[in-house]
C-alpha positions in Angstrom: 96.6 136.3 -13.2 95.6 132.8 -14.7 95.9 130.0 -12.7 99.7 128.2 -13.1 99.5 125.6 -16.3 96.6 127.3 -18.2 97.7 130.1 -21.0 95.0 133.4 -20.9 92.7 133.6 -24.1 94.6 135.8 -26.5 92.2 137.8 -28.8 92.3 136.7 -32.3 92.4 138.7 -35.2 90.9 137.9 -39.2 91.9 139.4 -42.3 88.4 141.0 -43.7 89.8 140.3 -47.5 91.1 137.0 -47.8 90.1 135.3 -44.0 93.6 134.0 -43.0 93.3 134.2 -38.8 96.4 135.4 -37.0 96.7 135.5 -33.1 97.9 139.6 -32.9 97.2 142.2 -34.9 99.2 143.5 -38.1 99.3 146.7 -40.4 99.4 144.3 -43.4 97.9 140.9 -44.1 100.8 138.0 -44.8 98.2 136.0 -46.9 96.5 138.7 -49.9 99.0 141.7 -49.0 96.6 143.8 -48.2 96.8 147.1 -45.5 94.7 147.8 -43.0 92.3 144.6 -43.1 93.2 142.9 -39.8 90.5 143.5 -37.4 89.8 141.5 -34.0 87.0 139.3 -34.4 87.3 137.5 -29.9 89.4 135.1 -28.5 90.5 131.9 -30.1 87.8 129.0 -30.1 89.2 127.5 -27.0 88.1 130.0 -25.5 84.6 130.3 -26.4 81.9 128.8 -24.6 79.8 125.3 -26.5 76.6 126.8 -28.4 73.8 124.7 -27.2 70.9 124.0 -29.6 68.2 126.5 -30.3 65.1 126.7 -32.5 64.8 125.9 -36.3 63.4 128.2 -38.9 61.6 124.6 -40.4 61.7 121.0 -39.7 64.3 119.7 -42.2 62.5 117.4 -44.4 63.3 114.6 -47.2 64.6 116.8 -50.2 61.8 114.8 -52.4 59.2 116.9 -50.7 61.0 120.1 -51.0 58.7 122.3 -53.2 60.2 123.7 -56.4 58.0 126.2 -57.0 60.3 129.3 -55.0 63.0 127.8 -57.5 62.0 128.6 -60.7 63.3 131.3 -63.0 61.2 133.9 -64.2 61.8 134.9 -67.7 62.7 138.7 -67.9 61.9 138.9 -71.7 65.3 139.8 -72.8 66.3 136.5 -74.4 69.9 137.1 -74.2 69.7 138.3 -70.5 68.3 134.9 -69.8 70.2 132.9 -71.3 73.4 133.7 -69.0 71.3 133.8 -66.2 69.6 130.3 -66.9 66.2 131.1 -68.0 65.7 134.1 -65.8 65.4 136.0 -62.4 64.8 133.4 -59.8 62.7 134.7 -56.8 64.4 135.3 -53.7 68.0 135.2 -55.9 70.9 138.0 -55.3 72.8 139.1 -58.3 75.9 140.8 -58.7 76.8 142.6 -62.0 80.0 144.2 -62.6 81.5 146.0 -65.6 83.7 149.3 -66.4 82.3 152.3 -66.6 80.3 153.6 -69.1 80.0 149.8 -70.5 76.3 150.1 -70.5 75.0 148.4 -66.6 73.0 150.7 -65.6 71.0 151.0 -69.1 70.7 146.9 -69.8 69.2 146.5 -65.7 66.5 149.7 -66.5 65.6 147.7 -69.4 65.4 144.3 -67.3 63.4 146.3 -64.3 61.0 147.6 -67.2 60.5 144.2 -68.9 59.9 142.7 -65.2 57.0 145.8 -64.4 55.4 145.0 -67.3 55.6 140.8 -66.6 55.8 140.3 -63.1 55.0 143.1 -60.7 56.3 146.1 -59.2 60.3 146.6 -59.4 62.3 149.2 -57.9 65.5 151.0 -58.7 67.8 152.1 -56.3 70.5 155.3 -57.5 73.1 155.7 -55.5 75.6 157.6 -58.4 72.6 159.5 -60.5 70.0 161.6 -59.5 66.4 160.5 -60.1 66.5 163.2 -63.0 69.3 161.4 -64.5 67.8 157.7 -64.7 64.2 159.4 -65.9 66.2 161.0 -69.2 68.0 157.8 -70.0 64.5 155.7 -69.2 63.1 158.2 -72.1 65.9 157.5 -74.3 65.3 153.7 -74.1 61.7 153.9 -73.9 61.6 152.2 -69.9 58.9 154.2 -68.7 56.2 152.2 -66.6 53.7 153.0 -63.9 54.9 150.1 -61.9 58.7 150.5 -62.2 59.6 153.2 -59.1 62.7 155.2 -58.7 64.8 156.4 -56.0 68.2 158.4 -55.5 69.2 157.2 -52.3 72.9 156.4 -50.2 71.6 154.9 -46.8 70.4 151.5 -46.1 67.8 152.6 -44.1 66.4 154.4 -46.6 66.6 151.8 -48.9 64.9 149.2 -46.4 62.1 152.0 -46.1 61.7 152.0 -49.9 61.4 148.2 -49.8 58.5 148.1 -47.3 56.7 151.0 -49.1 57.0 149.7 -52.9 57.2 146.0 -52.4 59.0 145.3 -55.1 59.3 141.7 -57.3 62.4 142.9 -57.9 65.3 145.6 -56.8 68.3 146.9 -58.5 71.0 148.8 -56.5 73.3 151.0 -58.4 75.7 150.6 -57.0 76.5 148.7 -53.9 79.6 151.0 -53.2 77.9 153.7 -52.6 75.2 152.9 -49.8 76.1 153.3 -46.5 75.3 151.5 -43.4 76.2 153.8 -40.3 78.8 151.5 -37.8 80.2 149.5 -40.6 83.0 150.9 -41.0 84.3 153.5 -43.7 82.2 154.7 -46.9 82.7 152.2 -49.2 84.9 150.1 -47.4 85.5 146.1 -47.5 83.1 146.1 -43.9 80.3 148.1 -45.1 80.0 146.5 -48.4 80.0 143.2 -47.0 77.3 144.6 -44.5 75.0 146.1 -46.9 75.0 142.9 -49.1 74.3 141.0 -46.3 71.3 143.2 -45.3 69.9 143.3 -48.6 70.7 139.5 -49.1 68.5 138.7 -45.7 65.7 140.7 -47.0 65.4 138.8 -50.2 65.3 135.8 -49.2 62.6 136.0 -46.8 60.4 138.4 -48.9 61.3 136.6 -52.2 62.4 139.6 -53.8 65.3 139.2 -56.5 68.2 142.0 -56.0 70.6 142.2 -58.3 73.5 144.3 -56.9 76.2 146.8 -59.2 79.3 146.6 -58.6 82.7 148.0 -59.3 85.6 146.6 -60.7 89.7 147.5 -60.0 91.9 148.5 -62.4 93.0 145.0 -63.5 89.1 143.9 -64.5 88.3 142.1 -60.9 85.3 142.9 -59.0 86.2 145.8 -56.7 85.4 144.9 -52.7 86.0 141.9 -50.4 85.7 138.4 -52.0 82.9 137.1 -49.7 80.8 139.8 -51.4 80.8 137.2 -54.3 79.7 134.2 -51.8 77.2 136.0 -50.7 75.2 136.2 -53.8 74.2 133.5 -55.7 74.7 134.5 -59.6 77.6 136.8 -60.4 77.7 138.3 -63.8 80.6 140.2 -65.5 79.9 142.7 -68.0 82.7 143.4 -70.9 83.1 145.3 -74.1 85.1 147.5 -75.3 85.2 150.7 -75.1 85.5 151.8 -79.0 83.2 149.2 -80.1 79.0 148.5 -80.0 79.3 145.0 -79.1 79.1 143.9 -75.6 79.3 140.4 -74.0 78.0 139.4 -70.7 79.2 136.4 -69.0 78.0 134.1 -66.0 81.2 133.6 -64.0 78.7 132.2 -61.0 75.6 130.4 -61.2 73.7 128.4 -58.3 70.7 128.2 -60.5 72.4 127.8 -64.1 75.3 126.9 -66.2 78.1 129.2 -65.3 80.1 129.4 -68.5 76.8 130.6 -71.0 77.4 134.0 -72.7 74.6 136.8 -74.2 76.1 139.4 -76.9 74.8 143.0 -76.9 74.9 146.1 -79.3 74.9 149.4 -77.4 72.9 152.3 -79.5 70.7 155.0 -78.9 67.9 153.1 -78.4 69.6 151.2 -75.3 71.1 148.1 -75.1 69.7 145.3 -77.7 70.3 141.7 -77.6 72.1 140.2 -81.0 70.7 136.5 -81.1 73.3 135.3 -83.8 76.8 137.1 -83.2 78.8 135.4 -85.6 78.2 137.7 -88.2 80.0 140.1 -85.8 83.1 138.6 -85.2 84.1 137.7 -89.0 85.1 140.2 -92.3 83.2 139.9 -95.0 85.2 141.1 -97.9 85.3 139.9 -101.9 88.0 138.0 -101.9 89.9 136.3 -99.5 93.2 138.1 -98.4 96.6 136.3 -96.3 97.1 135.5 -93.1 92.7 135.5 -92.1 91.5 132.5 -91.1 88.1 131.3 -89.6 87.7 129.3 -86.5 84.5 128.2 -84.2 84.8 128.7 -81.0 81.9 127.3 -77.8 81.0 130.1 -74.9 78.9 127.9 -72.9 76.6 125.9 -75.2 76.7 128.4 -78.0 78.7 127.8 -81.1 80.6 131.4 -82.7 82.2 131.7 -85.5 85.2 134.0 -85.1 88.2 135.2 -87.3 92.0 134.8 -86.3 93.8 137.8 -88.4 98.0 137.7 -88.5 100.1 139.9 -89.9 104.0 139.0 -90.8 106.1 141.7 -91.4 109.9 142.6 -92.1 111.5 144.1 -89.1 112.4 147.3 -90.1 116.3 149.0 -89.6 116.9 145.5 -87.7 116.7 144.8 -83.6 114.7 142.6 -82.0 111.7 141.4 -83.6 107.8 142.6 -81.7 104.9 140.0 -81.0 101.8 141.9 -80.7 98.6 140.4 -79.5 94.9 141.5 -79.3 92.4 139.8 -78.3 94.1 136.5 -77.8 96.2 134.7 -74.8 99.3 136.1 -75.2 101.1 132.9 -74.1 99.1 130.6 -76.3 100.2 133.0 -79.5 103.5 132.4 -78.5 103.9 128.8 -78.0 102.2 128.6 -81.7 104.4 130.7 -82.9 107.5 128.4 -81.8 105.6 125.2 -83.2 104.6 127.0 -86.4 108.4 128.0 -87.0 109.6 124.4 -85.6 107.5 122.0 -87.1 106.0 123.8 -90.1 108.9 125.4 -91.1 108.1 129.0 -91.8 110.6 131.4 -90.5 109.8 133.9 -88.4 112.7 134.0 -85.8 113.5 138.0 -87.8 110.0 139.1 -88.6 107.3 141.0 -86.8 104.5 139.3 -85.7 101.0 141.0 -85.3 98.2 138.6 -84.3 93.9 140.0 -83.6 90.5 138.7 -83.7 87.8 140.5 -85.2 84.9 142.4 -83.2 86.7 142.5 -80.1 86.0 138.8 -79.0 88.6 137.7 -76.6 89.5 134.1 -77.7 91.0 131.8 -75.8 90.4 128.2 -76.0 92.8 125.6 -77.5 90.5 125.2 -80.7 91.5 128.0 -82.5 95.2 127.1 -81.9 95.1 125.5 -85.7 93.3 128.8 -87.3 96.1 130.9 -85.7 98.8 128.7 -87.2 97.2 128.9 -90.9 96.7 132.2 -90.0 100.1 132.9 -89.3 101.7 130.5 -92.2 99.4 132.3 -94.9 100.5 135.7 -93.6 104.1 134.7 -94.0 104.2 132.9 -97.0 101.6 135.7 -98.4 98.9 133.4 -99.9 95.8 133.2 -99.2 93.3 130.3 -97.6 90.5 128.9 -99.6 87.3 130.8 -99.1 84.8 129.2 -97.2 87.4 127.2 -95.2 86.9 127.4 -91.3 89.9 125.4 -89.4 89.2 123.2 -85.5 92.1 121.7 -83.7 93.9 122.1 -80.6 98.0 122.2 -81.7 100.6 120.1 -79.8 104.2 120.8 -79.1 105.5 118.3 -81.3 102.9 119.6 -84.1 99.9 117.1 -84.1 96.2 118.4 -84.4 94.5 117.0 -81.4 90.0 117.1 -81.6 88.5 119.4 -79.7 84.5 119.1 -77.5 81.8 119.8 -79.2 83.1 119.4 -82.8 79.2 118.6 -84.4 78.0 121.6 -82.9 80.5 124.0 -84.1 80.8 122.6 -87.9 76.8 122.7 -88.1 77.1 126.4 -87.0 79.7 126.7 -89.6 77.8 124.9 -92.2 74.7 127.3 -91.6 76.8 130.4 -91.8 77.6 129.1 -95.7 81.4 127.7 -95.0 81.8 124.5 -97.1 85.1 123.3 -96.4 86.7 122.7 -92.7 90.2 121.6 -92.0 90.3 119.2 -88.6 91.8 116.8 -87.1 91.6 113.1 -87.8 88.3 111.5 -86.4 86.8 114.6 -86.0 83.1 113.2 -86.5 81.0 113.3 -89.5 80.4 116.5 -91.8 77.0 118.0 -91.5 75.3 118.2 -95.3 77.2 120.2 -97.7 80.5 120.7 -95.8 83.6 118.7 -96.6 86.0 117.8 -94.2 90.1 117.9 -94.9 91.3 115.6 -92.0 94.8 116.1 -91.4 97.3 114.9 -87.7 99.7 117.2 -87.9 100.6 120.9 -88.7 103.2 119.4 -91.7 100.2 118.2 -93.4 98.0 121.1 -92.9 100.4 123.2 -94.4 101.7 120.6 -97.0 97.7 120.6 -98.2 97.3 124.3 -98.4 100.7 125.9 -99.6 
C-alpha cells in the first residue's frame, strides 16, 4: 500500500491514431473514434524518474556554419517529378507517395529509380505486392532496364535492411510500406508496424544518406491509409490523383520540408509508361470550330504554374416537374452552389425550375475562388443559350452581393492566357495591365458582366 497522502502511479494509456492520452484503457478512442487503438505506453510523467544529460551525436554549432551540401536536391531527370518535389531527391530525405490503385505509382518511381541509376548511383527497389517477375515485364515495357538499378520481392524488414547493406543504394523505393513486416510490432499491416517500419527505414536514411521514398495506401475516402504520424515522419508527402477513365494524371506536393508544398506535375499514362506533359493547358480546354453556350475559359495557379481550364454548364428544363438536380464534377460542390444563388439573385437569370449540370474539362478538379466568374458566364450563357465570344477567358472571385473581387497572381495567369492565343479577358476592376495583344473588359459586378455580354 502507498504511504497515506500520496496516490499510486496509474499506468497511462495513448491512442496510437490520433495521440489523445487517457488514464485507463478503452475499446474505442473518444478523440478520432477509432477501435482498438488504446495501448499502454507507463505511468503518468509524475511518475517517471528526471532524464539526466547524456552524450550528443555533434556539438550544436552557429547555423551559418552548418554545411549545405547534404541539403541539396538532386535532379532525377523527370522534369515534372522535380518540380513538385523542389528540384529533386534530396539525400538522406524520406518520401511518401500515395495514390489509388492502378493510378500508375509503381510505373512513375521505376522510371524515377532508372533515371537515378543512370545519374547518381545504385538504386534499389523493394516489392512487397509483385513478384520480381512482375516489375522486370513492366521495366521492359517502359524501357527501365539498368545494370545498376537492383530488384527484390521481399515482406520482412530484415530482409530489406540486408538488401540495404548488400546494394548500397543512392536511393530505395518500398512498394509498399503496408506490406513489410516487422516481427513484435504488432499485427500485419497495422497502425504499430507501419509506424515501426517507417521509423526503421527513416533511421537508416538519414545516417547513410540514402533517399527512400515509401508507397502507401489510401482509404476509401482518398486519405492516406495508416496512422497520421506516418506522415510526420517523412519529410515530403506526395499524393498521386487521376482518374481512372482518363490518361492524365496529376501529382501534388501536399508536404514539403525541402520545397514549396502546393507545386503540381501533370502526367499522361500510355504504353510507354508514365510521361511528363510540360504545358497541360491544352488538356484541360475543348477545341472545337465555333464557340457553343454555357463554355467558358478560366486560369487557374497550382503552385506557381498558371493552367488554363474550361468551366462547362449545362441548363436544362426539368422534365415531368419535381424538384430540380445540381450536378457537379469536378468542381466544389458548395462553391457551385453559392454561384448559383448569386447568379439567379443578382444577375437575374432564373433557374430556381431548371436543372443544373456544371464540369471541367480533362478531369482537373477546380477549386479556387477565381474561376467563380467563368462559372457564372458559364452558367448565364447556358441559360440564356448564347454563346461567349471566342477567345474570351474570364478571372474574378464572385461576392454575395455580386461584385467581382481580383484574384493573386493576375499577370501570370493573363500572360499564360495570352500565349495560349486568347485575346480578350473579362476581370475585375484594377486587375493590372494587359500583357501585348490581349484586351481587358474591366467590369465590378456580375450586372455588368452580364449587361456587357448578353
Amino acid at each position: 500500500m502507498p504511504p497515506a497522502g500520496v496516490k499510486s502511479a496509474r499506468p497511462a494509456h495513448r491512442c496510437t491514431e490520433c495521440g489523445y492520452a487517457s488514464a485507463k484503457w478503452v475499446g474505442r478512442c473518444p478523440e478520432c473514434q477509432a477501435w482498438g487503438t488504446i495501448q499502454e505506453f507507463g505511468a503518468p510523467a509524475a511518475a517517471l524518474r528526471a532524464v539526466s544529460a547524456g552524450p550528443v551525436t555533434a556539438p550544436a554549432r552557429p547555423i551559418a556554419q552548418v554545411e549545405l551540401a547534404g541539403a541539396q536536391a538532386v535532379p532525377t531527370g523527370i522534369a515534372e517529378f522535380d518540380r513538385v518535389l523542389g528540384g529533386g531527391l534530396v539525400p538522406g530525405a524520406v518520401l511518401l507517395v500515395a495514390g489509388e490503385p492502378g493510378v500508375g505509382k509503381s510505373t512513375l518511381l521505376l522510371e524515377v529509380a532508372h533515371r537515378v541509376a543512370e545519374r547518381n548511383g545504385p538504386a534499389l527497389v523493394v516489392s512487397g505486392e509483385e513478384s520480381a517477375g512482375q516489375v522486370r515485364l513492366r521495366a521492359e515495357r517502359i524501357g527501365a532496364l539498368h545494370e545498376r538499378l537492383y530488384l527484390a520481392a521481399e515482406t520482412e524488414l530484415s530482409a530489406v535492411l540486408a538488401h540495404i547493406e548488400q546494394v548500397q543504394p543512392t536511393l530505395l523505393i518500398l512498394d509498399s510500406v503496408q506490406t513489410v513486416r516487422s516481427p513484435g510490432d504488432g499485427t500485419d499491416g497495422g497502425a504499430t508496424q507501419v509506424r515501426a517500419v517507417a521509423s526503421a527505414l527513416t533511421a537508416v536514411s538519414k545516417s547513410r544518406g540514402m533517399t527512400t521514398i515509401l508507397v502507401g495506401h489510401v482509404t476509401k475516402d482518398g486519405a492516406i491509409a495508416g496512422p497520421r504520424t506516418l506522415e510526420h515522419l517523412v519529410d515530403v508527402v506526395v499524393s498521386f490523383d487521376g482518374e481512372r477513365h482518363s490518361t492524365l494524371r496529376l501529382v501534388r506536393a501536399v508536404k514539403n520540408r525541402f520545397g514549396p508544398a502546393d507545386e503540381i506535375g501533370c502526367f499522361e499514362i500510355g504504353d510507354a509508361g508514365v510521361v511528363g506533359v510540360p504545358d497541360p493547358s491544352a488538356l484541360f480546354v475543348s477545341r472545337r470550330t465555333a464557340p457553343v453556350p454555357g463554355s467558358c475559359v478560366t486560369v487557374t495557379m497550382e503552385g506557381s504554374r498558371p493552367l488554363l481550364a474550361e468551366v462547362q454548364a449545362l441548363v436544362a428544363g426539368t422534365g415531368g416537374g419535381g424538384s430540380p438536380r445540381r450536378a457537379v464534377s469536378g468542381l466544389d460542390a458548395q462553391r457551385v452552389a453559392m454561384v448559383n444563388a448569386v447568379v439567379e439573385r443578382r444577375g437575374g437569370v432564373k433557374l430556381a425550375e431548371a436543372d443544373v449540370f456544371t464540369a471541367s474539362v480533362g478531369g482537373v478538379r477546380i477549386a479556387e475562388p477565381a474561376a467563380d466568374l467563368a462559372l457564372a458566364l458559364a452558367i448565364a450563357s447556358a441559360a440564356k443559350d448564347r454563346a461567349l465570344p471566342e477567345g474570351m477567358v474570364a478571372l474574378g472571385e464572385v461576392g454575395l452581393s455580386g461584385e467581382i473581387r481580383r484574384v493573386g497572381g493576375a499577370g501570370r495567369r493573363l500572360a499564360e492566357a495570352a500565349r495560349q492565343g486568347y485575346t480578350t479577358a473579362l476581370v475585375p476592376v484594377d486587375a493590372g495591365t494587359a500583357p501585348p495583344g490581349m484586351r481587358l473588359i474591366e467590369v465590378p459586378d456580375l450586372g455588368a458582366a452580364f449587361h456587357r455580354l448578353f
